[in-house]
C-alpha positions in Angstrom: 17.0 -23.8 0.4 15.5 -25.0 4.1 12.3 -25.7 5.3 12.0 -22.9 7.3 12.8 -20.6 3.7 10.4 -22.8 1.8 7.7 -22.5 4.4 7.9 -19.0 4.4 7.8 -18.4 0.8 4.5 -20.4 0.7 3.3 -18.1 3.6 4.3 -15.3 1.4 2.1 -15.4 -1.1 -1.2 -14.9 1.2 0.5 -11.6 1.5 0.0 -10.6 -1.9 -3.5 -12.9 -2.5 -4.1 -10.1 0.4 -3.0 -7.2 -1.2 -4.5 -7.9 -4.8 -8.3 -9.1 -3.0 -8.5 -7.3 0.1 -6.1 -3.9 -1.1 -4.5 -4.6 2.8 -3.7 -7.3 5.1 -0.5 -7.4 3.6 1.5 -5.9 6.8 -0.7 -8.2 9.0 0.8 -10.8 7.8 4.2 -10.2 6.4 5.2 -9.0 10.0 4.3 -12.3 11.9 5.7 -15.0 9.2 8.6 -12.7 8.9 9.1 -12.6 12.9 7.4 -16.4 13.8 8.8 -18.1 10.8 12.0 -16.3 9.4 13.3 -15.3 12.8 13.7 -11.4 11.9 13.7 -9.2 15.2 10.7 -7.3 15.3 12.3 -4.3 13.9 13.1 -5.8 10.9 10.4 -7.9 10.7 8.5 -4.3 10.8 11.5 -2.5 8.4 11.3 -5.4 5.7 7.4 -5.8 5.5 7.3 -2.3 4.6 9.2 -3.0 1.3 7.6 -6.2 0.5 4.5 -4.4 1.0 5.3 -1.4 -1.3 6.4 -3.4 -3.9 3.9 -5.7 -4.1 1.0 -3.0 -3.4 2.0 -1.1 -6.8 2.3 -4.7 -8.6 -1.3 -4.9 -8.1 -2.2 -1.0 -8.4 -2.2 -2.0 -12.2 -4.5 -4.5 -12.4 -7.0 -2.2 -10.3 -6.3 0.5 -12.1 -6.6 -0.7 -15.5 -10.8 -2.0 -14.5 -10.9 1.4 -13.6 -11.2 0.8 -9.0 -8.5 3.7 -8.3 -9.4 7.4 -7.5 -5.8 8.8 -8.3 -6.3 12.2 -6.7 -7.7 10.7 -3.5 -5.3 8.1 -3.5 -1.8 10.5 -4.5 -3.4 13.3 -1.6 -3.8 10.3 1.0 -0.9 8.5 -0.4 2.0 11.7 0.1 0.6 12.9 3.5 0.7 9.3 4.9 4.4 9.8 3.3 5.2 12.4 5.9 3.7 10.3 8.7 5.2 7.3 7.7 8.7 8.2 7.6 8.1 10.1 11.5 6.7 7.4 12.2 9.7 4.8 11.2 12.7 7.1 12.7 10.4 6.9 16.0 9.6 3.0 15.5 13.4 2.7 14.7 14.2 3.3 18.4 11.1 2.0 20.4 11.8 -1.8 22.0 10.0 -4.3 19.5 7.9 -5.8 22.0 6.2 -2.9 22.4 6.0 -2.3 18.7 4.2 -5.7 18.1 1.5 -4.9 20.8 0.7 -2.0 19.4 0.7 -3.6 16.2 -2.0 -6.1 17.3 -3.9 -3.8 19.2 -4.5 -1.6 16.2 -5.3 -4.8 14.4 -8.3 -5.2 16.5 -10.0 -1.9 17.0 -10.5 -1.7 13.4 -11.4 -4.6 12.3 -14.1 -4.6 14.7 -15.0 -1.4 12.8 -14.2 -3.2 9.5 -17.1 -5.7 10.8 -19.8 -3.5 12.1 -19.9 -1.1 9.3 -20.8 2.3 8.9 -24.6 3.0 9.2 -25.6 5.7 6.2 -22.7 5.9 4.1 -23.2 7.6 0.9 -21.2 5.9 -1.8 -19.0 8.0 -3.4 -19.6 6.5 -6.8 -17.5 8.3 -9.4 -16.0 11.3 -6.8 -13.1 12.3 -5.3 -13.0 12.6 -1.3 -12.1 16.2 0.3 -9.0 17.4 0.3 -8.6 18.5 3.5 -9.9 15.4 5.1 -7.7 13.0 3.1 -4.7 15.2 4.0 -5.7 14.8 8.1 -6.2 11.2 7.5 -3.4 10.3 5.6 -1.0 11.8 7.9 -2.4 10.1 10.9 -2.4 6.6 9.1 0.6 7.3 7.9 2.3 7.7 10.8 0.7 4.5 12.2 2.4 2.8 9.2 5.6 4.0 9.8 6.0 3.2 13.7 4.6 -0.3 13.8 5.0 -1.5 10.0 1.0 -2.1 9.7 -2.2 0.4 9.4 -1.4 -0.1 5.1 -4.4 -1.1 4.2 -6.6 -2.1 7.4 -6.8 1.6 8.1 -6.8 2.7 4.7 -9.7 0.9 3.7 -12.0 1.5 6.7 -10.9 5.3 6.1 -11.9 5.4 2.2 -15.1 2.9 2.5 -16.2 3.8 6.1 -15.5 7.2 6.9 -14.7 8.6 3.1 -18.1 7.1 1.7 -16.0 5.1 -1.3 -17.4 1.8 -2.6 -15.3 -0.9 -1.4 -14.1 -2.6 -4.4 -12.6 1.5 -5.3 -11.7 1.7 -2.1 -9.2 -1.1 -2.4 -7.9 0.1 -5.0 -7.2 3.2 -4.3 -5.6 2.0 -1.0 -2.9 0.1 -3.1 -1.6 3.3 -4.2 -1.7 5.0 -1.0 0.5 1.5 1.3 2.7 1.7 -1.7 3.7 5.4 -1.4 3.5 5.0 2.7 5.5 2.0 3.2 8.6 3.2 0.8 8.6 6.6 3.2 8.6 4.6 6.4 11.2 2.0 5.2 13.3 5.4 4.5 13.2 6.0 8.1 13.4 2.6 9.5 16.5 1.7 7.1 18.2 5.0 9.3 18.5 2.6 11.9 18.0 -0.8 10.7 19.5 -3.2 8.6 18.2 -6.0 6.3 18.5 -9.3 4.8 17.8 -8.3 1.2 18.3 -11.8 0.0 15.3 -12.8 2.3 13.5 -10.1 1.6 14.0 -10.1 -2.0 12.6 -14.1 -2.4 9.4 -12.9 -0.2 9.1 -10.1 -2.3 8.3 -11.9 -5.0 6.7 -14.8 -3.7 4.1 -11.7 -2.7 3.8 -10.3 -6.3 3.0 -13.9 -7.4 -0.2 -14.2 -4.8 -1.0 -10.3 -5.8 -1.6 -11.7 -9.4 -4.3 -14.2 -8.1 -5.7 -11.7 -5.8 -6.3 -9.2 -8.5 -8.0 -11.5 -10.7 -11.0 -12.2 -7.6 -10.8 -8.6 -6.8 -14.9 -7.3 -7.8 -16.3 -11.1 -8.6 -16.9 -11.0 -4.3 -20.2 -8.8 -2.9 -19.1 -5.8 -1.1 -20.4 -7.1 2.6 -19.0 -9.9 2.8 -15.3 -8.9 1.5 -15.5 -6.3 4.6 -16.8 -8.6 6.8 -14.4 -11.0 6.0 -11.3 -9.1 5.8 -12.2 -7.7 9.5 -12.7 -11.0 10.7 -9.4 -11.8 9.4 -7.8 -9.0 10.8 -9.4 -9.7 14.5 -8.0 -13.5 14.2 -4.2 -12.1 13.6 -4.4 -9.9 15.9 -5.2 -11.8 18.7 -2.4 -14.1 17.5 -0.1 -11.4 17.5 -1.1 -10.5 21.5 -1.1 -14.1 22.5 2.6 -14.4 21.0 4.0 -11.4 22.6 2.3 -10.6 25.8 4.1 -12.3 29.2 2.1 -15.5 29.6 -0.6 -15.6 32.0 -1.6 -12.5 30.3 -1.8 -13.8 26.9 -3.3 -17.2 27.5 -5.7 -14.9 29.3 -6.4 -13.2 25.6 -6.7 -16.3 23.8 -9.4 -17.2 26.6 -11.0 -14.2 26.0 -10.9 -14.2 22.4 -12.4 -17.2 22.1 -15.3 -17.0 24.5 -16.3 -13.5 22.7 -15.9 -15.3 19.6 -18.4 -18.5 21.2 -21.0 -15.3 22.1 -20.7 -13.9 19.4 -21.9 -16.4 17.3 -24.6 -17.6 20.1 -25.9 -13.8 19.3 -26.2 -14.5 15.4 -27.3 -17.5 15.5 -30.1 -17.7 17.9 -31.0 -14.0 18.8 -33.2 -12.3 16.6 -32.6 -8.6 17.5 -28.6 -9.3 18.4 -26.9 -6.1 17.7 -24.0 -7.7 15.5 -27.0 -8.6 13.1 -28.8 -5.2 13.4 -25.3 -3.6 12.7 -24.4 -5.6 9.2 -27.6 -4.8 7.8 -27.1 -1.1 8.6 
């Protein structure tokens, strides 16, 4: 076994402490140690992390399920329109250049966790409801296809969409999201594998490793208050995604990003710190 396996079979399991806390992130990162660590071409990077991720999102669908944080006819409506979308959405990732699929991978990383961190002012928990149909249908499809063309949007848009827009209480809505990014990310493996091949063997061992990590993850899931798991999983979100556009964008352009990231970061906290009326602290107590 090498170091470079070793190293990222440890990586691997943040995917699934991801998965089993947060109910995403599990794209985010499967895609970059899989691309920055493993050496898969983006297009497998993208066509593999959707297994891991489907695998290892219905491991931990159990554990959720069984303390009772899943809406099964939100999540199976959401879950087999994002199917649709998803697998469009791999047989057009399947022949798009990979550069281009990794920036708009990051890209869609930022804009919503940047939602993920604001919030949603006056949103009605959904408490013990189901979500309306036709809205989950839209939304699924349109996440869905997301999934399928870049490999991410599993849970960091299924989450915002259930907690933000849908009204569900976070800890549900990660729940629920696990059955949803396991039904999406088999459908858009099925179109990616029309065009793409894979190292199963490496896929398999990461696989696993991720299940192990999900186990953890599901154990912390609901011991964590609500705000801070959605601030902190959109924090994390905006950090790998400006990784992501530093690694891939032509040089000037992405030290330029890191540059940037970090002085809006610097303000940022200047804001939170020291201004009493900064907007960023207005918004989380919205």
């Amino acid at each position: 076994m090498t170091f470079t396996l070793v190293l990222t079979l440890l990586f691997s399991v943040l995917i699934g402490l991801s998965l089993g806390l947060l109910g995403g992130g599990g794209s985010i990162l499967t895609v970059p140690i899989l691309t920055y660590i493993a050496g898969f071409e983006p297009k497998e990077a993208i066509a593999a992390s959707l297994f891991v991720v489907g695998v290892t999102s219905a491991f931990s669908a159990i554990s959720h399920a069984r303390n009772g944080r899943v809406r099964w006819r939100t999540g199976l409506i959401f879950g087999a329109a994002g199917m649709a979308g998803a697998f469009g959405g791999g047989l057009i990732g399947g022949h798009a250049p990979g550069t281009l699929l990794m920036i708009g991978f990051a890209l869609m990383m930022v804009a919503t966790s940047l939602a993920m961190i604001r919030g949603r002012k006056n949103v009605v928990a959904v408490e013990h409801g189901e979500l309306p149909t036709g809205k989950v249908i839209i939304e699924g499809l349109v996440v869905g296809l997301v999934t399928g063309l870049v490999g991410a949007g599993g849970g960091f848009l299924v989450v915002p969409a259930l907690a933000l827009l849908g009204g569900l209480p976070m800890p549900v809505a990660v729940g629920t999201s696990l059955v949803v990014i396991a039904m999406k990310s088999f459908a858009g493996l099925a179109g990616y594998l029309t065009t793409v091949s894979l190292n199963w063997g490496v896929v398999g061992a990461v696989t696993v490793a991720a299940i192990l990590g999900s186990v953890i993850g599901a154990r912390l899931a609901g011991r964590i208050p609500e705000a801070a798991l959605r601030k902190g999983f959109g924090i994390f979100v905006l950090v790998m995604g400006v990784f992501v556009l530093v690694q891939e964008l032509p040089g000037t352009a992405g030290i330029a990003v890191g540059i940037g990231a970090v002085a809006l970061a610097a303000a940022a906290a200047v804001c939170w710190f020291t201004v009493p009326r900064c907007p960023l602290r207005v918004a989380s107590t919205a």
